[in-house]
C-alpha positions as CSV (number, residue, x, y, z in Angstrom):
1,X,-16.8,-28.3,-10.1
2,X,-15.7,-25.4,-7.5
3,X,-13.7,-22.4,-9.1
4,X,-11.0,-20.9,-7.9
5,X,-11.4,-17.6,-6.6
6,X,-9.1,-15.1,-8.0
7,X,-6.6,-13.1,-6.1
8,X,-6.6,-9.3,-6.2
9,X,-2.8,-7.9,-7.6
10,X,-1.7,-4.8,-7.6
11,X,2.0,-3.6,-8.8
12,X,3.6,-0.4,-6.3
13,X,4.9,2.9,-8.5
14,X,7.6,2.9,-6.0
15,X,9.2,-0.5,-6.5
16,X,12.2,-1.7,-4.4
17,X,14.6,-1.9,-6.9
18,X,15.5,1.2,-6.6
19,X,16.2,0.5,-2.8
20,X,19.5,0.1,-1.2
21,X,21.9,0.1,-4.2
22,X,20.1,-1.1,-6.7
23,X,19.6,2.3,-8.3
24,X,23.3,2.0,-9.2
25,X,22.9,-0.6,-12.1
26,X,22.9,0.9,-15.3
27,X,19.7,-0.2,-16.3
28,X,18.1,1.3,-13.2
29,X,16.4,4.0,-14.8
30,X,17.3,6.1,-11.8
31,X,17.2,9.3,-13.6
32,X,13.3,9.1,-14.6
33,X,12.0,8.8,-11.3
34,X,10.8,12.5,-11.7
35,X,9.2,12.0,-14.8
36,X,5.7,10.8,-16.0
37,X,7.4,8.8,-18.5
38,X,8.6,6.6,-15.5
39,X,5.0,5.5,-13.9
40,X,3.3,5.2,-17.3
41,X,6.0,2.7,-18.6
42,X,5.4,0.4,-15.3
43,X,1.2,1.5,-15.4
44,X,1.1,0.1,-19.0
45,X,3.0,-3.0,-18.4
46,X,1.4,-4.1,-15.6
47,X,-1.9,-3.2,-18.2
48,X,-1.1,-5.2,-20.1
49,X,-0.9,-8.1,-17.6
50,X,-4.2,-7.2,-16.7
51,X,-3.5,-6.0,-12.9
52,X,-6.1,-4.4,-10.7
53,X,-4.3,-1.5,-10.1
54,X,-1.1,0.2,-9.5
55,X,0.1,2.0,-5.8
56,X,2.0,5.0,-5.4
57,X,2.9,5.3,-1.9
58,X,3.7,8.7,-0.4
59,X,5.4,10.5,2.8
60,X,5.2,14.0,3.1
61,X,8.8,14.8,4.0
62,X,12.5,14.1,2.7
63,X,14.9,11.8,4.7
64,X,17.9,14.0,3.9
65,X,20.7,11.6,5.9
66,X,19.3,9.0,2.9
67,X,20.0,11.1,0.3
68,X,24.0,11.0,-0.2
69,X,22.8,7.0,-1.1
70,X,19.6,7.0,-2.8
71,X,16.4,9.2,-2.8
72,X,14.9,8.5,0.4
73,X,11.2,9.3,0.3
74,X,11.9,12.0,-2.8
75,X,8.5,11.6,-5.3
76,X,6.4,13.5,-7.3
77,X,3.0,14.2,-5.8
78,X,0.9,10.5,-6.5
79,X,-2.1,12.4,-7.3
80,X,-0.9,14.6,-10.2
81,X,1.1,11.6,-11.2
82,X,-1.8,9.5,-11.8
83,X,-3.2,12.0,-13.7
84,X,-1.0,11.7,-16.2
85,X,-0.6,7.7,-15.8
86,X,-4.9,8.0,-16.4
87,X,-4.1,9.1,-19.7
88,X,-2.3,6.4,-21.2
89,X,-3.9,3.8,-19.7
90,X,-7.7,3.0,-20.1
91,X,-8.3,-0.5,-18.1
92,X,-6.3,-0.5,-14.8
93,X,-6.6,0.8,-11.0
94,X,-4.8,4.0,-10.2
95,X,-4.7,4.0,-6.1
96,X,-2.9,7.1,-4.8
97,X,-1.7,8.1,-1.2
98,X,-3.4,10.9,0.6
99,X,-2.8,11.6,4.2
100,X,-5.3,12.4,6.7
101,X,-3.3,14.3,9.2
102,X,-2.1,17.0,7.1
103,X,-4.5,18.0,4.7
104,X,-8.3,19.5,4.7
105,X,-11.1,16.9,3.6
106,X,-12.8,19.2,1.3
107,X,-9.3,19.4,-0.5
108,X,-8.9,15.7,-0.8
109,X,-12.5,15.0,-1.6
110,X,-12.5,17.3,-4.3
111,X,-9.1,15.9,-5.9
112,X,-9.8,12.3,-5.7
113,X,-13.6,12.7,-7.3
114,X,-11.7,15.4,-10.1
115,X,-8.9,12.3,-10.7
116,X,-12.0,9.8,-11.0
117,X,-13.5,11.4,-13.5
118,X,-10.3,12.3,-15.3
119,X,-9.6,8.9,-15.2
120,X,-13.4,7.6,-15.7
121,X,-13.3,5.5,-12.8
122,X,-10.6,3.7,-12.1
123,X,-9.3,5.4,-8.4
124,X,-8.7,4.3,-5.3
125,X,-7.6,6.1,-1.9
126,X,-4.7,4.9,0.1
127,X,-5.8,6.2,3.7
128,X,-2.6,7.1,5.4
129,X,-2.2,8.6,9.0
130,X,1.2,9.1,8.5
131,X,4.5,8.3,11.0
132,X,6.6,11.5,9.9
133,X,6.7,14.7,8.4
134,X,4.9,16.8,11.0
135,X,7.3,19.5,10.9
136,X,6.5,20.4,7.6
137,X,2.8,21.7,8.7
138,X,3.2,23.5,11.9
139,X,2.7,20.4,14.0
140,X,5.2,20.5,17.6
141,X,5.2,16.6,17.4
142,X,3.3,13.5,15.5
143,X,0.2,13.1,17.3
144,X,-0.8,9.4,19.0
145,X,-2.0,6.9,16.5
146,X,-5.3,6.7,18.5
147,X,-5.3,10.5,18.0
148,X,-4.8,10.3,14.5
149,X,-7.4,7.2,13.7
150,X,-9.8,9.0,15.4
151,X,-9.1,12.2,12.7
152,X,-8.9,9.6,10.2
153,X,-11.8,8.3,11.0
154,X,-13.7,11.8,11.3
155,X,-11.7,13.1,7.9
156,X,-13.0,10.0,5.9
157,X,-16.4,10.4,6.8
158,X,-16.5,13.8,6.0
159,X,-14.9,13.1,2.2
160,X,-17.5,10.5,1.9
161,X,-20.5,12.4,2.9
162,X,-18.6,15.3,0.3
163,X,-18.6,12.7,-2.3
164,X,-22.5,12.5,-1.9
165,X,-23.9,15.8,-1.8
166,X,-23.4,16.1,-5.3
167,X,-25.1,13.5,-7.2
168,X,-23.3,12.9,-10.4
169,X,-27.2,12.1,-12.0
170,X,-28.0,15.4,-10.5
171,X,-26.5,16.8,-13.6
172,X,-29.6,17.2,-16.3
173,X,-27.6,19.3,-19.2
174,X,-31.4,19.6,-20.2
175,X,-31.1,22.6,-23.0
176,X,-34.3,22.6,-24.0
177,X,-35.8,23.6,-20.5
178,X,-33.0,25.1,-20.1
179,X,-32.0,23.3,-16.8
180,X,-28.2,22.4,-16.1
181,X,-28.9,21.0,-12.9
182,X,-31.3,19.5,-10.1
183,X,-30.5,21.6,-7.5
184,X,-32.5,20.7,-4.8
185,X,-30.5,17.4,-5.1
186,X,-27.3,19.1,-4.3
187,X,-27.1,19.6,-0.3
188,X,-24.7,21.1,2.5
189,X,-23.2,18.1,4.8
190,X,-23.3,20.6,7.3
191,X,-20.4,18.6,9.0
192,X,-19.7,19.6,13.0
193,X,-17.3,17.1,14.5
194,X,-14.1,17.4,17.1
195,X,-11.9,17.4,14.5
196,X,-13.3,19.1,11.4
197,X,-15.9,21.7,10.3
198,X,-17.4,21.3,6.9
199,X,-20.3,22.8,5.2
200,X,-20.4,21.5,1.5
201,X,-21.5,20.6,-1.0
202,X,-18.6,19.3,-3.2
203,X,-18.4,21.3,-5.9
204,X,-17.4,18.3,-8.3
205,X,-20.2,15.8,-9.2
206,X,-19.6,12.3,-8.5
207,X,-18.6,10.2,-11.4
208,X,-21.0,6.6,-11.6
209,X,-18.2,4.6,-9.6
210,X,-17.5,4.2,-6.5
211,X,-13.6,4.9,-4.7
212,X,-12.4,2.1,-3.2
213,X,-10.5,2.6,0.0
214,X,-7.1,1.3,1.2
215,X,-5.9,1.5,4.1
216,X,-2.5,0.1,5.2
217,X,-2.4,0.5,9.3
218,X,-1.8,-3.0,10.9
219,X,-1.9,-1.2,14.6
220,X,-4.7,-1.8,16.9
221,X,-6.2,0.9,16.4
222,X,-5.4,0.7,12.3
223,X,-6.9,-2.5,12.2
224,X,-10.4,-1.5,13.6
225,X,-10.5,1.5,11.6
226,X,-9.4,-0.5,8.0
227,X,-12.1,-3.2,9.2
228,X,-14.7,-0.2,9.5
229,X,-13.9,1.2,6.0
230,X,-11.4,-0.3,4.0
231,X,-12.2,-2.3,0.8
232,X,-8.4,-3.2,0.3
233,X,-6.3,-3.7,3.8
234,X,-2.5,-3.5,2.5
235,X,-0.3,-5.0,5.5
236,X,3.0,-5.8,6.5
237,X,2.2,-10.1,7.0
238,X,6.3,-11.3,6.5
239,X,5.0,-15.2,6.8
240,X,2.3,-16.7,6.6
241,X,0.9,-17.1,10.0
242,X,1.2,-13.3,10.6
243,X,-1.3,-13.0,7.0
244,X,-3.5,-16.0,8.9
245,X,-3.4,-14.3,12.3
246,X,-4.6,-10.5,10.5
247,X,-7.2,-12.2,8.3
248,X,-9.0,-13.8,11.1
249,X,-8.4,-10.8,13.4
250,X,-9.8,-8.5,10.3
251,X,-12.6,-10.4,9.8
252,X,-14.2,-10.4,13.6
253,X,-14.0,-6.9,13.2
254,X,-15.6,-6.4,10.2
255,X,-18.6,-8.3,11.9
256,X,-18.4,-6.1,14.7
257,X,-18.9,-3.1,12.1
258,X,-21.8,-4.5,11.1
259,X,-20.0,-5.7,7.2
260,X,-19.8,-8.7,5.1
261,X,-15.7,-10.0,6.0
262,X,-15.6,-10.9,2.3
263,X,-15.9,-7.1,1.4
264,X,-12.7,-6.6,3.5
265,X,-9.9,-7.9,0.9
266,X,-6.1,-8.5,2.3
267,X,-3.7,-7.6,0.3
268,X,-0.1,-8.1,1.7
269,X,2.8,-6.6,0.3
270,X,4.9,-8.7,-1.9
271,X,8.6,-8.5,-2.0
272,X,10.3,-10.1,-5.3
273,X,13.7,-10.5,-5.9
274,X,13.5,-13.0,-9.0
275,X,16.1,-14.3,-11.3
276,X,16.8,-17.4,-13.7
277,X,18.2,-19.1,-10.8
278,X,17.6,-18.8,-6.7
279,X,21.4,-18.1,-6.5
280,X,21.3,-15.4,-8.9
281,X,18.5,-14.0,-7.1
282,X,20.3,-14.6,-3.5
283,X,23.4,-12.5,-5.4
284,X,20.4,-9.7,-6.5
285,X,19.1,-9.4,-2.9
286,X,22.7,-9.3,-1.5
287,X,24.1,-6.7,-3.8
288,X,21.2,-4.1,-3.5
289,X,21.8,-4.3,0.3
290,X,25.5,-4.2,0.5
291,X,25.9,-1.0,2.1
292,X,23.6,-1.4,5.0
293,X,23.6,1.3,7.0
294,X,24.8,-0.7,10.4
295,X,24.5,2.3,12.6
296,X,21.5,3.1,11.9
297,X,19.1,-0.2,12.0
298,X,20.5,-1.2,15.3
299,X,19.1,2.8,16.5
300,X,15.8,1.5,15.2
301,X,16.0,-1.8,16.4
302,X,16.9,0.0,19.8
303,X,13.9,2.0,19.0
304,X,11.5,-0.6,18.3
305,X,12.3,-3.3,21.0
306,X,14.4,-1.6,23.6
307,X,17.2,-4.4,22.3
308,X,20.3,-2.5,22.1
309,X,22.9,-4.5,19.8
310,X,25.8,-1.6,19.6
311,X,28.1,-4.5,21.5
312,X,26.3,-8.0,20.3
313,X,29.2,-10.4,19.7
314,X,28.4,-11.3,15.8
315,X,28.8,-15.3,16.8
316,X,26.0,-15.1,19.6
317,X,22.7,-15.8,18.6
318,X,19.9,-13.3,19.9
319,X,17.1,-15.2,22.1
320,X,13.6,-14.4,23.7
321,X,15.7,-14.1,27.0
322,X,17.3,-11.7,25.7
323,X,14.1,-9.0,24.7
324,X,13.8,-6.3,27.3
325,X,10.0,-4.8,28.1
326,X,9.2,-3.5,24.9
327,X,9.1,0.6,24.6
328,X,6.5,2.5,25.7
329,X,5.7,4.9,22.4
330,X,7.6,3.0,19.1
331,X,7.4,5.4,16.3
332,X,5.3,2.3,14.7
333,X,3.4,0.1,17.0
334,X,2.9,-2.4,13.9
335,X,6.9,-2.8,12.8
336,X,7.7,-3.0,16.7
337,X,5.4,-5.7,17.2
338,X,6.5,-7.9,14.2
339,X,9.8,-7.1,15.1
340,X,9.6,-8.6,18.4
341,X,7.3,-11.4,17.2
342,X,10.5,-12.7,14.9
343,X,12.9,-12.5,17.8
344,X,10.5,-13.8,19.9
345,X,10.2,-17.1,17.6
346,X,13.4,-17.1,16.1
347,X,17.1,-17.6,17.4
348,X,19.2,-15.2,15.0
349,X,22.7,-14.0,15.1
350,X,23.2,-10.4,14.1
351,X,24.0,-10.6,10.3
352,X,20.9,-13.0,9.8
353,X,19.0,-10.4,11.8
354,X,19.8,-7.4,9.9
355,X,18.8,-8.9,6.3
356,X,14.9,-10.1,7.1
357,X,12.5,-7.9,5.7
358,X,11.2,-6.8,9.7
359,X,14.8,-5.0,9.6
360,X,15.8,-3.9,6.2
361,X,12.0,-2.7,4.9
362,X,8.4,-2.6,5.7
363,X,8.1,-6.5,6.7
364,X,6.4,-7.7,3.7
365,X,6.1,-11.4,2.4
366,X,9.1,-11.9,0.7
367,X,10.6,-14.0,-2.4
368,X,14.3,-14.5,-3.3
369,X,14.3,-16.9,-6.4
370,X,12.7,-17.9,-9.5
371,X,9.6,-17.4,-10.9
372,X,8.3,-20.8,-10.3
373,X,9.7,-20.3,-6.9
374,X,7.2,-16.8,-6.5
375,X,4.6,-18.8,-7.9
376,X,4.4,-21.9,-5.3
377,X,4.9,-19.8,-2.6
378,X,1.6,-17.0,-3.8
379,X,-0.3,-21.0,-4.5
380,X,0.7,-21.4,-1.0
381,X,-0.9,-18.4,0.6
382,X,-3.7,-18.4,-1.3
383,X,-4.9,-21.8,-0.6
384,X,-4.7,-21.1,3.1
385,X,-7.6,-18.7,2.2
386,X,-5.8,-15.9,4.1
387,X,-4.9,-13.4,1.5
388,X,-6.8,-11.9,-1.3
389,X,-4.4,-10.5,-3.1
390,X,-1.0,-9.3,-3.3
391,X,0.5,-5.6,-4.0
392,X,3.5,-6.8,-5.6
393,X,7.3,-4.6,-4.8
394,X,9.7,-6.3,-7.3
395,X,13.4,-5.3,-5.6
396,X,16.8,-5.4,-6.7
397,X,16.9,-5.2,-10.8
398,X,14.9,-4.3,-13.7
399,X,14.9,-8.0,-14.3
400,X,12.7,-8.7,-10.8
401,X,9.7,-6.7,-12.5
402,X,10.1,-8.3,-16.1
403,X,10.3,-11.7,-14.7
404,X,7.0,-11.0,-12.6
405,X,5.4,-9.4,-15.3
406,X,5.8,-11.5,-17.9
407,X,6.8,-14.9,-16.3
408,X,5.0,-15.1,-12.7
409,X,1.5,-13.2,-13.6
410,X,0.8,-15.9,-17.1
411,X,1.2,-19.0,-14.9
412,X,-1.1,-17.4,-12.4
413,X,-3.5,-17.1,-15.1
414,X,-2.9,-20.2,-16.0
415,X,-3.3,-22.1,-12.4
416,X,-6.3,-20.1,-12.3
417,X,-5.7,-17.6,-9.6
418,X,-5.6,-14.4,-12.2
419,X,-8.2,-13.2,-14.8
420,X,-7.0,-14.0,-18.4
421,X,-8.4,-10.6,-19.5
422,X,-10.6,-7.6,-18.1
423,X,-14.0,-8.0,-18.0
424,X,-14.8,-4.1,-16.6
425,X,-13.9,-0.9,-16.9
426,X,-13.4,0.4,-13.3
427,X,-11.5,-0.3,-10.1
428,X,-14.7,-0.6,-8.2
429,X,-15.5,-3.7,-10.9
430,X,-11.8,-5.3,-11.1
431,X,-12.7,-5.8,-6.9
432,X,-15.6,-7.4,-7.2
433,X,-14.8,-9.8,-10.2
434,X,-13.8,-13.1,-8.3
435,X,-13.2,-15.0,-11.5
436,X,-13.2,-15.5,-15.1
């Protein structure tokens, strides 16, 4: 009898139901989002549900024409936030967002290891380039994404090396000889390369488990880099050919690199709007978006396709035909191509346009319904074989993340896609359980 292979499902500390208006309900809980108290209540739920981790994305900058409706990309720091999530939790995967392009690798190497032992284990490393937010570090202009792969490339090598070159068994504590440590097991990286100059070592051990790494680029050059590295690939897949297509694509690569496909685990995002019924749901996903900024998704649209739609007649329906030669530098190569792709294969008018996920967010997978509804459609996905997982973004009400927490993830244990319980202690483990 053949077992089904679990999936991989992990809940984002930034969940889209605070998005678009749906801070405004009064059970938001819009006025924690600055607070501990927020992430540990969501880190301890989705505990309890026995999730391989929780995501706090980050940007390094404040959209301030977002602010006057919501708190554009206003957070606490995820690393220090975890810290405190780590101690009121015990079981669960704590995956925060560092960027390569504006910080020093001996920083990051020496946080992430401190946050793994604080939390005994249970980290992970979201590898970011970053699309924004250069002015805040003395940077003219963003530099090229093959610019800043090839950094990110350098910079994680370099924190990996870090992580080495002070062997966490190094550390005798022998009293009685009066030895604290092996020294001559603790050695310089002695790191030269076109981007960074490091000498080492670390001056934090390494705890006895290894930090998985994340990485979400989807770009060309993303995608060679994640298949390189990445033990978790978190990508914008909005149907399921795209997740297909990226699967297949990811897995040549990994051969190419010389690494077992299998050990390069895709994890789409998950958008859930969820409600007793799909037209309460529909009414959810409606409400939270009711003050679409117009103006401004037809700039990016402009910006991503070269399609401008200032004039579109509502009743006309927008064809290939129509598509001019796409731009030559999109700020995001990935959200420009899967924004074209949908034009491209669909015939939309504007207001159908505007409301699919390549417009209003990051072009996730995407559920509007019930729970049974979220659970035949993540059936669905899985048994193509092209996902491994999920990172789930419930959006639109406090009710969207109850009704996946305690409705969708129990019949996924019980279809046998989801452990029924943990079986290990850290996030390295939780990756490499495949079932019960």
């Amino acid at each position: 009898m053949t077992q089904t292979k679990h999936l991989h499902i992990g809940l984002s500390l930034a969940p889209t139901w605070q998005s678009g208006d749906a801070w405004r309900q009064l059970d938001s809980n819009i006025e924690g989002i600055f607070t501990a108290d927020f992430a540990v209540d969501l880190a301890r739920r989705a505990e309890a549900a026995h999730l391989d981790f929780v995501f706090r994305p980050d940007v390094c900058c404040v959209n301030e024409t977002l602010l006057e409706q919501g708190s554009g990309f206003a957070s606490l720091d995820p690393s220090i936030l975890l810290a405190a999530v780590a101690q009121h939790t015990s079981r669960i995967g704590l995956v925060s967002t560092v960027s390569t392009t504006f910080n020093p690798p001996y920083v990051v190497a020496r946080q992430l290891q401190s946050l793994n032992w604080v939390s005994r284990g249970r980290v992970g490393w979201n590898i970011v380039t970053a699309l924004q937010g250069h002015e805040n570090f003395g940077l003219p202009a963003m530099p090229g994404a093959d610019e800043r792969y090839r950094r990110a490339a350098e910079f994680t090598d370099v924190v990996r090396q870090l992580w080495c070159s002070y062997p966490g068994d190094a550390v005798l504590i022998d009293r009685a000889e009066g030895r604290y440590t092996d020294a001559a097991r603790v050695k310089p990286i002695d790191h030269v390369g076109d981007h960074f100059r490091v000498r080492g070592p670390l001056n934090v051990p390494t705890f006895d488990a290894r930090i998985p790494l994340i990485q979400a680029g989807a770009s060309e050059a993303g995608r060679d880099f994640a298949a390189a590295v990445a033990d978790i690939v978190f990508a914008p897949t909005p149907d399921l050919q795209a997740a297909q297509d990226l699967r297949t694509d990811l897995s040549q690569r990994a051969l190419r690199h010389g690494r077992d496909p299998g050990d390069v685990r895709l994890l789409p995002g998950l958008s859930l709007y969820l409600a007793d019924t799909r037209e309460h749901a529909r009414e959810i996903f409606m409400q939270t978006h009711a003050r679409l900024d117009r103006v401004r998704k037809l700039e990016q649209i402009r910006e991503m396709t070269g399609l401008d739609l200032r004039a579109w007649p509502d009743d006309r329906p927008i064809t290939p035909a129509d598509l001019p030669p796409p731009p030559p530098s999109p700020a995001s190569r990935t959200h420009s191509h899967l924004l074209r792709r949908l034009l491209e294969r669909e015939s939309l008018i504007l207001a159908e346009l505007l409301l699919r996920p390549e417009v209003i967010s990051a072009a996730h997978w995407q559920v509007i319904g019930t729970a049974e509804d979220a659970v035949e459609s993540i059936r669905t996905w899985a048994a193509s074989g092209a996902i491994d997982g999920f990172i789930a973004a419930p959006g639109g009400s406090v009710q969207s993340i109850a009704i996946f927490l305690e409705q969708v993830m129990p019949r996924l244990v019980e279809v046998g896609l989801f452990r029924s319980k943990y079986r290990h202690e850290t996030f390295m483990e939780h990756l490499q359980q495949t079932n019960d």
